[in-house]
C-alpha positions in Angstrom: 0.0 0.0 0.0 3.1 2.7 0.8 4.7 1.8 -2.6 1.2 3.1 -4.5 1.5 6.1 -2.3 5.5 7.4 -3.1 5.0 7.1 -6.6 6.3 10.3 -8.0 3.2 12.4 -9.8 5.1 12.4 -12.7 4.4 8.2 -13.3 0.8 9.0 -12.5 0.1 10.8 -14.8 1.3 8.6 -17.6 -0.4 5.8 -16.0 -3.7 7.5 -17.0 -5.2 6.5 -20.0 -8.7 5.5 -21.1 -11.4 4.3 -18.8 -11.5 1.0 -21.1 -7.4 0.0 -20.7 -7.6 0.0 -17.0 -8.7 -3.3 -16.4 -6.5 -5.0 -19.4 -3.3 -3.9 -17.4 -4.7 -4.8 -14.4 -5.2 -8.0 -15.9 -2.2 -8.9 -16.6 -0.5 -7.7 -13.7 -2.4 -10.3 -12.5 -1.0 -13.0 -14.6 1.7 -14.2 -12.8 -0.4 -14.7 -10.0 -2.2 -18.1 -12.2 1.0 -18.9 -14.0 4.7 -17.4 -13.5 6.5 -16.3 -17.0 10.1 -15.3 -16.8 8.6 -12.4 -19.3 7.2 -9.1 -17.6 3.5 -8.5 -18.5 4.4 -4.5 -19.2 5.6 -3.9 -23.2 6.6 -0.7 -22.7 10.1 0.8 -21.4 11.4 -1.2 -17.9 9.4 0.6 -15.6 11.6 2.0 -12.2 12.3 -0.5 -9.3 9.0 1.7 -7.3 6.7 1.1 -10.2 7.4 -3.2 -9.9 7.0 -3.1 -6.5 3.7 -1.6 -6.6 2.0 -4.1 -9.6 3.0 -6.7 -7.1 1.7 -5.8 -4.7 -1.3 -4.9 -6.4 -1.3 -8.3 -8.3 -0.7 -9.9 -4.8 -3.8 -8.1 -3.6 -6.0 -9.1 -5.8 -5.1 -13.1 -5.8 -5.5 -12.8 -1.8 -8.9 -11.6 -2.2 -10.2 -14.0 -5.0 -8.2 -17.1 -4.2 -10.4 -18.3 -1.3 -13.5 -17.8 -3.7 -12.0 -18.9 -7.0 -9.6 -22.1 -5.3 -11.3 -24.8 -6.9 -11.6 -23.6 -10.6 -8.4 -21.6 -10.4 -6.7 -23.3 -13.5 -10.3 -22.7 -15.6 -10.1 -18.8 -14.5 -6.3 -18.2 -15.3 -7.2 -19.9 -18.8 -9.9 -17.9 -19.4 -7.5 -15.0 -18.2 -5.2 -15.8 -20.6 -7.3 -16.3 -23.3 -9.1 -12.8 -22.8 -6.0 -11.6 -22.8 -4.2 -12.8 -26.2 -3.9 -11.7 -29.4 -5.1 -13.3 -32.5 -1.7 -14.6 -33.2 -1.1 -16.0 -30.0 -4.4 -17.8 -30.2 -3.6 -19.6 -33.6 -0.5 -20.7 -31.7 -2.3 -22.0 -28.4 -4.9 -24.3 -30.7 -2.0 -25.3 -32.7 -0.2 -26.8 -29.8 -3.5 -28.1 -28.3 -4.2 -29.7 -31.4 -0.6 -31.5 -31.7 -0.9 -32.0 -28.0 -3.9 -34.2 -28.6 -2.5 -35.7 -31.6 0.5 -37.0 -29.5 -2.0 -38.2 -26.7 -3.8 -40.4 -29.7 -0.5 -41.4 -31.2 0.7 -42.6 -27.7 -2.4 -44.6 -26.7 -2.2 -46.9 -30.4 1.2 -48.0 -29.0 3.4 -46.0 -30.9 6.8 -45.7 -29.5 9.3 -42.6 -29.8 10.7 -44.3 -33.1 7.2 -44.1 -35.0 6.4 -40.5 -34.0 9.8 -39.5 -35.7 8.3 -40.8 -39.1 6.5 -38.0 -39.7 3.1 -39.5 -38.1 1.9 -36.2 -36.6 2.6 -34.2 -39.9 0.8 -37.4 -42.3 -2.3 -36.9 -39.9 -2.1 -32.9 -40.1 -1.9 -33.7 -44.3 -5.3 -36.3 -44.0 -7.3 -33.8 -41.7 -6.2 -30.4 -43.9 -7.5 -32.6 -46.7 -10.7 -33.8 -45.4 -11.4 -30.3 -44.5 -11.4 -29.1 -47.8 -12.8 -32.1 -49.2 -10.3 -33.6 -51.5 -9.3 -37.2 -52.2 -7.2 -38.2 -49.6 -7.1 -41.8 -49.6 -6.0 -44.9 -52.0 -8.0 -47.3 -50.0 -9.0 -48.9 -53.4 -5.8 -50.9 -53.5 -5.7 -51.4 -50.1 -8.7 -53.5 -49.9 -8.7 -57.4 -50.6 -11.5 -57.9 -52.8 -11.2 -61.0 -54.1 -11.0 -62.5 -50.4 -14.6 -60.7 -49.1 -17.2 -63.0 -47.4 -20.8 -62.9 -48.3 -24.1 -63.6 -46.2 -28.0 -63.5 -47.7 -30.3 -62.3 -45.1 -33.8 -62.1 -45.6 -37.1 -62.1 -43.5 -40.2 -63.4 -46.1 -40.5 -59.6 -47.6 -40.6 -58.7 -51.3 -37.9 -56.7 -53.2 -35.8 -54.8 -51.2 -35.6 -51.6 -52.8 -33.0 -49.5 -50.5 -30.2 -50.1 -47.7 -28.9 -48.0 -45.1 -26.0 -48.3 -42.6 -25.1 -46.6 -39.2 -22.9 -49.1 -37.8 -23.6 -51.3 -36.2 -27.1 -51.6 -37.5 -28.7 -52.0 -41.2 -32.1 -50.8 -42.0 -33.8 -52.2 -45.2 -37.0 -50.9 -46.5 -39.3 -53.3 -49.2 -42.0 -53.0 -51.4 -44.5 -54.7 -49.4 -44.1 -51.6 -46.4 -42.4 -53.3 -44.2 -38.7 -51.0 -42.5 -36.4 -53.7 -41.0 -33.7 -53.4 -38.7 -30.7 -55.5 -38.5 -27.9 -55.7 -36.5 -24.5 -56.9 -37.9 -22.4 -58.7 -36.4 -19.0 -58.1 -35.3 -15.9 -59.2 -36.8 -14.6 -63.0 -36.2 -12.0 -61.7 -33.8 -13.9 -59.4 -31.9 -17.4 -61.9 -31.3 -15.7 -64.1 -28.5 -13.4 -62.4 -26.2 -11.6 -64.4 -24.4 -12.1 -62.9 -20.6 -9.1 -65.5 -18.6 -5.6 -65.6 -19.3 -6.1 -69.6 -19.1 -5.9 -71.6 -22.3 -9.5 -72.3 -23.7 -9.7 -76.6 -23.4 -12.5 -76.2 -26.5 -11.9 -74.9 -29.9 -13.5 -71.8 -30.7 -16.8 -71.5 -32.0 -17.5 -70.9 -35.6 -18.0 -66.9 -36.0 -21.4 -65.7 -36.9 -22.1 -64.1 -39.7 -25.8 -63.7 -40.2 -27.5 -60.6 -39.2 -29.7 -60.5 -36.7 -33.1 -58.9 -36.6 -33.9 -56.5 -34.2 -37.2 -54.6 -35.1 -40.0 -54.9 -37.8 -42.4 -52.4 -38.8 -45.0 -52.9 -41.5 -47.6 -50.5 -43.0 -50.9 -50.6 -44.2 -52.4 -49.5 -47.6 -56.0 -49.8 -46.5 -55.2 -46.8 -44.4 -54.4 -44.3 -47.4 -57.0 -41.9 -46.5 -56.3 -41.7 -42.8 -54.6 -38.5 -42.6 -53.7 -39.4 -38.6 -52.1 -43.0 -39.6 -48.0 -42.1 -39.1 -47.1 -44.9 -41.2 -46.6 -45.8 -44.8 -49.8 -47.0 -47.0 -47.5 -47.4 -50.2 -44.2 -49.2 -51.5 -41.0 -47.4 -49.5 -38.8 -46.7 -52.3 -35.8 -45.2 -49.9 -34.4 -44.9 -46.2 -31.4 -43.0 -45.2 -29.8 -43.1 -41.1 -28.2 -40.5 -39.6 -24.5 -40.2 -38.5 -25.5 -39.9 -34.6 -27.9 -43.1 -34.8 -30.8 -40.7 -33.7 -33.1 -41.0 -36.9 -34.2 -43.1 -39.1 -36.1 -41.2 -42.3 -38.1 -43.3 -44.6 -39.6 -42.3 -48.2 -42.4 -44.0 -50.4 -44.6 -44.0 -53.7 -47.5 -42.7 -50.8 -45.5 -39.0 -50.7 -44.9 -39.5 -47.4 -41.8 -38.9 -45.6 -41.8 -40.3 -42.0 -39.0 -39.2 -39.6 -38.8 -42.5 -37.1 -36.6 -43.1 -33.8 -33.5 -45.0 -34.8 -33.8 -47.0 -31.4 -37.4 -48.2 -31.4 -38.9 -47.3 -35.0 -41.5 -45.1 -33.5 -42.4 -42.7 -35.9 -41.9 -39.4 -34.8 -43.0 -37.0 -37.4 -45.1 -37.6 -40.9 -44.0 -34.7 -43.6 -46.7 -34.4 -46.8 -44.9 -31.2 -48.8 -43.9 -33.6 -51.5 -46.4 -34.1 -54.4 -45.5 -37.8 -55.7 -43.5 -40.4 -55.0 -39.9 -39.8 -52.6 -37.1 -41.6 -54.8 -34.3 -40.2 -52.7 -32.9 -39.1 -49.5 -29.3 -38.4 -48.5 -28.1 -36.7 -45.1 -26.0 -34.0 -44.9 -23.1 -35.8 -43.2 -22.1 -34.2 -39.4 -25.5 -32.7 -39.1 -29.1 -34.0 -39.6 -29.4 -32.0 -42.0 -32.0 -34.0 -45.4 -32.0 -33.8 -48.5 -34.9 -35.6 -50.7 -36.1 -35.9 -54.3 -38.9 -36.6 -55.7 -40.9 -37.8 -58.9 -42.5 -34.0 -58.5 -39.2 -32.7 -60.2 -38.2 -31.1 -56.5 -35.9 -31.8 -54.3 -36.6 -30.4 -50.6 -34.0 -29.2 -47.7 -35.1 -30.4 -44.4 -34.0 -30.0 -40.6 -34.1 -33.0 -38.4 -33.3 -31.2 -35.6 -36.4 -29.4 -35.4 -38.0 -31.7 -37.3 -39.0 -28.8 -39.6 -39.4 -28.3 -43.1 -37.1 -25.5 -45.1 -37.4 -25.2 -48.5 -37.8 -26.3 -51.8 -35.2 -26.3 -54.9 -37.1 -26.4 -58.6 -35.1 -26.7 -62.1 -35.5 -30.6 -63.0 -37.6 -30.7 -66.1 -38.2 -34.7 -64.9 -38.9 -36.9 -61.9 -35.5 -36.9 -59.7 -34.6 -40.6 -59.0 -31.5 -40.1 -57.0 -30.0 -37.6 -54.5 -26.1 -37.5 -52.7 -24.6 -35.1 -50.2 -21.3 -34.2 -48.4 -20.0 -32.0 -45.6 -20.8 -29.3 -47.4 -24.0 -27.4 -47.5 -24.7 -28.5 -50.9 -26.4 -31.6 -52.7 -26.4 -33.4 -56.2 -29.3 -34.8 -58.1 -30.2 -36.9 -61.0 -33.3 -35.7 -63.1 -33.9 -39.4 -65.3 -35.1 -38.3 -68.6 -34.4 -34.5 -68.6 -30.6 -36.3 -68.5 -28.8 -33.7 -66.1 -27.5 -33.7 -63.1 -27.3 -30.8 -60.9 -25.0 -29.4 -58.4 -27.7 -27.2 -55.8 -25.8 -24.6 -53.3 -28.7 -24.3 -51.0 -26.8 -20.8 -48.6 -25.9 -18.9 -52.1 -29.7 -20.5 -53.6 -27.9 -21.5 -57.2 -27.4 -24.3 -58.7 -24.8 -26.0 -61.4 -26.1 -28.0 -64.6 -24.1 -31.2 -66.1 -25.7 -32.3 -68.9 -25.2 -36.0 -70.3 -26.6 -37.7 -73.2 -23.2 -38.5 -74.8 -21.4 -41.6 -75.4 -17.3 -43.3 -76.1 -16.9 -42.7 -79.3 -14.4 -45.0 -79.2 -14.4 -47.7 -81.1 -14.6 -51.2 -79.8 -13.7 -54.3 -82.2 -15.2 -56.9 -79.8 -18.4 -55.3 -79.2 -21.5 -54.7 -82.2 -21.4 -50.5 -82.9 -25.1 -50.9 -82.6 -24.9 -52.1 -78.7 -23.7 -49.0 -77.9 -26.7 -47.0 -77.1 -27.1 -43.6 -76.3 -28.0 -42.7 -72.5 -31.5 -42.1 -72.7 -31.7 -41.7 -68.7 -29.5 -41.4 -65.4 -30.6 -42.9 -62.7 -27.8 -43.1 -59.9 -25.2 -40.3 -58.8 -22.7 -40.5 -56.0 -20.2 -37.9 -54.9 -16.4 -38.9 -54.1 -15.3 -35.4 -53.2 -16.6 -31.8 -53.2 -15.1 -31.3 -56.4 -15.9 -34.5 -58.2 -18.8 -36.7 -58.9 -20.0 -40.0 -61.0 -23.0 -40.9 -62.5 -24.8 -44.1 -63.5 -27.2 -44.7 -66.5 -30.1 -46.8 -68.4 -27.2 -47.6 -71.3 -25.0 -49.2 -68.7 -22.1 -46.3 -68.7 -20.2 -44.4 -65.7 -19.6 -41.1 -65.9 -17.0 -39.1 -63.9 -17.6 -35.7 -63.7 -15.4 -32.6 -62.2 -17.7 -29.2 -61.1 -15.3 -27.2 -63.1 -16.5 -28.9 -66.4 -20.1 -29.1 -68.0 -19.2 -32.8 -70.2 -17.9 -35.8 -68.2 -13.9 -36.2 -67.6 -14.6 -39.9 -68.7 -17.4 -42.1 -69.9 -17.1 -46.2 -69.2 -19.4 -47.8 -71.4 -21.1 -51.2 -70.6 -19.8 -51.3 -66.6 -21.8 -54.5 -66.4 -21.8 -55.9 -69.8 -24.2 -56.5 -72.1 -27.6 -58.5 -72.2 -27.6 -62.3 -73.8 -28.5 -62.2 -77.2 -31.7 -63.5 -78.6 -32.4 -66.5 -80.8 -33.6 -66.0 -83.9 -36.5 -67.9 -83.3 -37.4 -65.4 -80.1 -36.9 -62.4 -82.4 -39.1 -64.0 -84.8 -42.4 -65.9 -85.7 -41.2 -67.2 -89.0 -40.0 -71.0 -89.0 -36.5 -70.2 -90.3 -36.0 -66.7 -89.4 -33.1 -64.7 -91.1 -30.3 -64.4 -88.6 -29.5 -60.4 -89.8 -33.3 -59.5 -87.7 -31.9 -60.3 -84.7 -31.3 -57.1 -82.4 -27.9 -56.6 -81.0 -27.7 -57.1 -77.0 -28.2 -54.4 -75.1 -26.3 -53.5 -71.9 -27.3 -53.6 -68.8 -28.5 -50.4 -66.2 -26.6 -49.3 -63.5 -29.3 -50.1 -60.8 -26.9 -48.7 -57.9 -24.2 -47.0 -57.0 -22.2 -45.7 -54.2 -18.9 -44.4 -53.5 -16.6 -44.0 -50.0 -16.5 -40.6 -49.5 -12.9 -39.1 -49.9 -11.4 -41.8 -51.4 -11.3 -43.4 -54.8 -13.6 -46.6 -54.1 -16.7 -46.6 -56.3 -19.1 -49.8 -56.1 -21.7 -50.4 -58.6 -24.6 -53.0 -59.3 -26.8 -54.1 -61.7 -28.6 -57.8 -62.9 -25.2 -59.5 -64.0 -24.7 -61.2 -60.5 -21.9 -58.8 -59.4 -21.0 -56.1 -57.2 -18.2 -54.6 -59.2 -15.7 -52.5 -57.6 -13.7 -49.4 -59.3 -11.3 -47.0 -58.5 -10.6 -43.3 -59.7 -6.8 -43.0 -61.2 -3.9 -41.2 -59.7 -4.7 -38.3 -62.3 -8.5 -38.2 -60.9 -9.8 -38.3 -64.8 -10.3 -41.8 -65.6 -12.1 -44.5 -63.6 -10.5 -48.1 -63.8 -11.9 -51.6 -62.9 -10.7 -52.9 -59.2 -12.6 -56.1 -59.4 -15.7 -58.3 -58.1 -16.3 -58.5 -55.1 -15.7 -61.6 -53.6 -14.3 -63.7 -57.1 -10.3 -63.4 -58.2 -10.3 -60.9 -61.3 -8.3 -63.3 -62.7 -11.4 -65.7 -62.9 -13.4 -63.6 -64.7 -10.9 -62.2 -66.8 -12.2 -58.3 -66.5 -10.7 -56.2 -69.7 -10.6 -52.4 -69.3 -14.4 -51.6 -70.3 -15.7 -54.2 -67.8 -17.0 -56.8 -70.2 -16.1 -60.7 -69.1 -14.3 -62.3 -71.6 -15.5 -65.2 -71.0 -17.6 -65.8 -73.6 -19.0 -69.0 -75.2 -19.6 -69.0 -79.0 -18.4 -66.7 -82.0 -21.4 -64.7 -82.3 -21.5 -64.1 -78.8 -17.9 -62.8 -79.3 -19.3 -60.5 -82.5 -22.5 -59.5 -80.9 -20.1 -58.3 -77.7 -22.2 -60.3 -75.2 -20.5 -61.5 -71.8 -22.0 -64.6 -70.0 -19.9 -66.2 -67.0 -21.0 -69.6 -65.1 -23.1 -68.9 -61.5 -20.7 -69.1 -58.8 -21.6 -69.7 -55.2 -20.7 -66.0 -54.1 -23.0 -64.3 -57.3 -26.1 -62.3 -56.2 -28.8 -63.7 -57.5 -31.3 -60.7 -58.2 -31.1 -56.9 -59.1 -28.7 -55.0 -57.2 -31.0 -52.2 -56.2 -29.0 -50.1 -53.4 -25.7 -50.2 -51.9 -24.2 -49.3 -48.5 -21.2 -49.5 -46.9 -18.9 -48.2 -44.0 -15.2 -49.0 -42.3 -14.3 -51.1 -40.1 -11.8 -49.5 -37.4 -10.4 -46.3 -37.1 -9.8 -45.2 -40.4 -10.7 -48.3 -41.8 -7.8 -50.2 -40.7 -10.1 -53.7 -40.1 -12.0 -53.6 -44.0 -14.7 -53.0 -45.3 -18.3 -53.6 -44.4 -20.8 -53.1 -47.7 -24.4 -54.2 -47.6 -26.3 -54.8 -51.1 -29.9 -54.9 -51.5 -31.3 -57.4 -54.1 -34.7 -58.4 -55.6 -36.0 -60.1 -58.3 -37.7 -56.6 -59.6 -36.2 -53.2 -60.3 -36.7 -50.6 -57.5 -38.9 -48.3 -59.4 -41.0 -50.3 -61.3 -41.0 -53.8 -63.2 -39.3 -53.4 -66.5 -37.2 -56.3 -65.7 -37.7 -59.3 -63.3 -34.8 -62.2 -63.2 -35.7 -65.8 -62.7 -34.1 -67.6 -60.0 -33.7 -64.0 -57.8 -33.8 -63.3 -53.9 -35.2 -60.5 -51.9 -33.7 -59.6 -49.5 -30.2 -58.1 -48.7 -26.5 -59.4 -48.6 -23.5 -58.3 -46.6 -20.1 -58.3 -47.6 -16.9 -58.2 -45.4 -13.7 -56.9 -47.3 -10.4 -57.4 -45.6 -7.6 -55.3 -46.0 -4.2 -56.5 -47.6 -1.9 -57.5 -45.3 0.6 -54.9 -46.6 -1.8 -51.9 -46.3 -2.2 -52.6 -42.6 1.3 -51.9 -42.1 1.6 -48.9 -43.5 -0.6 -46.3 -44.7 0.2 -43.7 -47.1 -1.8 -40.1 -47.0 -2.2 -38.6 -50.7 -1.0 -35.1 -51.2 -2.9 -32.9 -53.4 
């Protein structure tokens, strides 16, 4: 109190200021007090041997009369000190070395020693998060994964075609066309099923891992109640289901025009929307929020909020019915319009939108496949995003498309991703007894029925009626897609050539005519591929791949084509990793 008191006027006076900077010094006088710094708080001139006396004592003042209030949340107070007190600079720095701090605190608890951390592992994690961020390809994972080793299960529970799939792991939810929203749970990896819980040596062998699914909940609708406004349930086919990232909700869409948010825990429906007009075809989440997206055979697609179950708005420019919807991080969806033949790009905060037009084909030349088989794309059905900058797109002439936002055409066009039909006879062309063998109609190749990509990465799956699940990946140059393989059957088996076709075909005119027709194998799915889901194993996806497929002997949308011998229901695929990518795994730098 006595040093305050001989301070010469002159100092006084300087000390004055503004009404507003008094408490800032004061503040950080009282810095030291929380945490000691060599430094002294003052950035001006050194201040007299008087003038540090007295901002100690004053700083000691101050902690004597708050420390016996603020003792137990003293280190939360002298952060929040600190913080007030920073500059922007300084703050960049402090989240900086909180965010290496807790990148060393996950490094150490994986079992990394001293050794690891020294090759680079903190700055190839900095490289994958920067990337994700701003939503470029960031992983290989397409060589990484072990296709031709992935196990297959068919599970089923007495419904008809399974017309869409969705996945927040652990749990599968299939929806059918008889109204029926199923919820399986998947089971756990082999290793992970039977832990052993004693350090004693088990005296039986192990028992045989389980693989089927197990059904947890059932709910069916009922079309007699189409008129009953109060009935929160579907009275139609349910032609899509999407799940939300935090396993709260479950959001189902149908040829009724109902949209029915449900409780991802029981399947009790929670709220009924009726904005759309016709059928919902489409509904894709917004992914780290519950945020929806869904499209519809009224040529709209509509932005809704989960999390107060609200409606927002509506987006209009499809000149057709909108079969298929996709969405990212971003606030910002991608939709298919079938016959109008574009797909478009819709920035819901700046309310414009981006038009990619299709309708072309390769003009390539193929010597093995009839000119006539390859038909022009006369509608796209499926879309999938791999990044915020790129996109591919599935159609009714059997082609993918990979498309780039900075480009109105497609980078690159495969045609025939799934081959082509068989050919007819003659005598099923025609009614004549001895038919001339020029009237018979080339093959025609089969439609994407489904497609679906792994975000961030260069895995793209697609289905269709061949029997496969065939699996591609983008190309170091992002502008071409190539083929990766089958799922579950050795490429080498099936002897895939660059444009997908099997060239395992029996008979010189089949050769000519460009048809592909492979034996059944055990592991084929027997039925249309309507949908496709799929999510990692692991952090990072350092156990596999988990993909779930949903099959029926009809088409999603209607029945243009219905395969003998099919199955409804839905089959799971497990994918291992090679044994060399678990080792190691190498970021990609863009």
């Amino acid at each position: 109190m006595s040093s305050f008191f001989t301070i010469p006027g002159a100092q006084k006076k300087r000390k004055r200021g503004p009404a507003t900077e008094a408490p800032k010094k004061r503040f950080a006088a009282s810095k030291p007090a929380s945490k000691p710094q060599s430094k002294p708080p003052s950035k001006s001139a050194p201040a007299p041997k008087n003038r540090v006396e007295r901002d100690e004592s004053i700083s000691g003042s101050d902690s004597e009369s708050d420390g016996a209030i603020d003792l137990p949340d003293a280190p939360e107070s002298g952060s929040e000190s600190e913080n007030e007190g920073e500059t922007a600079a300084e703050r960049r720095l402090r989240l900086a070395e909180r965010y290496l701090d807790n990148v060393r605190q996950e490094v150490d608890e994986a079992g990394f020693d001293a050794e690891d951390i020294d090759r680079d592992i903190i700055a190839e994690r900095l490289q994958q998060d920067v990337a994700e961020t701003k939503g470029r390809v960031y992983r290989k994972i397409a060589s990484e994964l072990a296709v031709d080793q992935a196990s297959h299960t068919l599970f089923r529970c007495n419904t008809l075609t399974t017309t869409s799939v969705a996945v927040c792991a652990p749990y599968a939810y299939t929806v059918t066309k008889d109204i029926c929203l199923v919820k399986w749970k998947l089971q756990d990896l082999p290793a992970n099923q039977f832990p052993q819980t004693t350090k004693r040596k088990p005296k039986k062998p192990p028992a045989p891992p389980r693989r089927q699914p197990t059904k947890v909940a059932m709910v069916k609708g009922n079309h007699k109640r189409a008129k009953d406004r109060n009935y929160q349930g579907h009275v139609a086919d349910i032609l899509c289901v999407a799940a939300s990232q935090d396993g709260k909700f479950v959001v189902t869409g149908g040829a009724d025009k109902r949209l029915i948010i449900w409780d991802a825990k029981s399947l009790k429906p929670q709220r009924v929307f009726y904005q759309h007009r016709d059928a919902v075809t489409g509904l894709a989440f917004r992914r780290g929020a519950n945020q929806l997206y869904s499209s519809s055979k009224d040529r709209t697609v509509k932005v809704w909020s989960l999390d107060e179950l609200a409606y927002i708005e509506t987006l209009f420019g499809h000149q057709d019915q909108v079969v298929d919807i996709d969405a990212l991080a971003q606030e910002r969806c991608i939709s298919v319009g079938a016959r109008d033949r574009t797909a478009r790009l819709w920035k819901v905060v700046e309310e414009t939108q981006l038009v990619f037009r299709g309708g072309s084909i390769d003009k390539k030349q193929k010597p093995d496949i009839d000119p006539r088989s390859l038909a022009h794309e006369g509608s796209m059905d499926r879309v999938a995003m791999i990044d915020d900058e790129l996109f591919v797109t599935g159609s009714d002439n059997g082609s993918l498309a990979l498309w780039s936002l900075q480009k109105k055409k497609p980078l690159f066009i495969l045609p025939q991703a799934h081959g082509l039909e068989k050919p007819l006879l003659p005598t099923e062309a025609s009614a004549e007894v001895a038919p001339n063998p020029k009237i018979v109609p080339p093959p025609q190749p089969r439609w994407i029925t489904a497609l679906r990509t792994l975000p961030y990465s260069d895995l793209i799956l697609s289905g269709s009626w061949d029997g496969y699940v065939r699996v591609w990946k983008l190309s170091d140059d992002k502008r071409r897609i190539e083929p990766a393989g089958i799922l579950g059957s050795p490429s080498s088996d099936l002897g895939l050539v660059p444009n997908g076709v099997s060239s395992d075909d029996s008979g010189d005119e089949e050769m000519a005519n460009g048809a592909s027709e492979s034996k059944d194998a055990p592991w084929s799915v027997k039925g249309i591929v309507n949908d496709i889901a799929l999510f990692e194993r692991g952090d990072r996806g350092k156990d596999g791949l988990c993909v779930v497929v949903g099959v029926g002997k009809d088409m999603r949308l209607g029945m243009w084509k219905k395969i003998k011998g099919g199955k409804n229901g839905a089959v799971v695929f497990e994918v291992p990793r090679t044994k060399a990518s678990v080792k190691e795994e190498a970021p990609v730098e863009d």
